[in-house]
N, C-alpha and C positions, 0 to 999 in steps of 0.2 A: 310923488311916490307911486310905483309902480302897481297895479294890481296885485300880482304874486307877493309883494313885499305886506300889502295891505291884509293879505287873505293870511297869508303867516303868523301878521302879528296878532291879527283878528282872533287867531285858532291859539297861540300863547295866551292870550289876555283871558278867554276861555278855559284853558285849561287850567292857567293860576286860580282864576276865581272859583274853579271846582276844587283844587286844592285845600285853597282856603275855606272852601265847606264842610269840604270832609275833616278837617282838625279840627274845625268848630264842631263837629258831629262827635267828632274821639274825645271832647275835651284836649286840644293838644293845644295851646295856645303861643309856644315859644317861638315858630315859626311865621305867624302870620304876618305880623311887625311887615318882618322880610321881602314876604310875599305880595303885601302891600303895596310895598315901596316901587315893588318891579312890576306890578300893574298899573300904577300912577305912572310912571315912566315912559310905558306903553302909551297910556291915554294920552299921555301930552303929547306923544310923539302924534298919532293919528288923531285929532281934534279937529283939523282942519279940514279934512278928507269931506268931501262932498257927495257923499252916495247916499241914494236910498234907503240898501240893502243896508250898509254901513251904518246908518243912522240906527234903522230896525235892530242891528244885531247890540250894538251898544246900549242900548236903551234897556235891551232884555238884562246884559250882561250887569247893568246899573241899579237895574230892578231885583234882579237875583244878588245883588252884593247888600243893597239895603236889607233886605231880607235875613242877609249873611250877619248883618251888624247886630238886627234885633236878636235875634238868635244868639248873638253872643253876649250882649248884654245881661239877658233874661239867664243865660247859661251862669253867667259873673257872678250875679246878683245871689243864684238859686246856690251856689260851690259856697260863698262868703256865708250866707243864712245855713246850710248845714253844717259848715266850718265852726259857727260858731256854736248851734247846736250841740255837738260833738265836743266842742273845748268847754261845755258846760256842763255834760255829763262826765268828760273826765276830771272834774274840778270835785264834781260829788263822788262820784268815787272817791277821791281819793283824802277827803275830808273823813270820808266815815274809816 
């Protein structure tokens, strides 16, 4: 694998994993699935790659995706718990 092809994918795998932050941030969850899958793609492709920089830059990118996960979890959990909130209040309502 060429440098240029490296530094490319390096800068995609980047810019999905910011993607995928920012929907975790909007609450937008339909696309991530997606986006996932075509970060995974990336990473198998470049795993093998032997650099430094390369190592440094993934590790960050791996670090900030975990981070992305908790975040969306806690986001999950926090939508399900007023969901249900909300479908408790309108239940009294509409008793009375």
């Amino acid at each position: 694998m060429s440098e240029q092809t490296l530094e490319k994918q390096l800068v995609d795998l980047e810019d999905i994993s910011e993607k995928i932050s920012n929907l975790i941030f909007e609450n937008d969850f339909d696309e991530i699935i997606y986006l996932d899958k075509k970060r995974q793609i990336i990473i198998e492709d470049i795993k093998n790659y032997n650099s430094e920089e390369f190592k440094k830059r993934l590790y960050k990118i791996y670090k900030n995706n975990l981070i992305n996960i908790k975040e969306t979890e806690e986001k999950i959990v926090n939508f399900s718990v007023q969901k249900n909130k909300s479908l408790k209040r309108f239940q009294a309502y509409f008793q009375n």
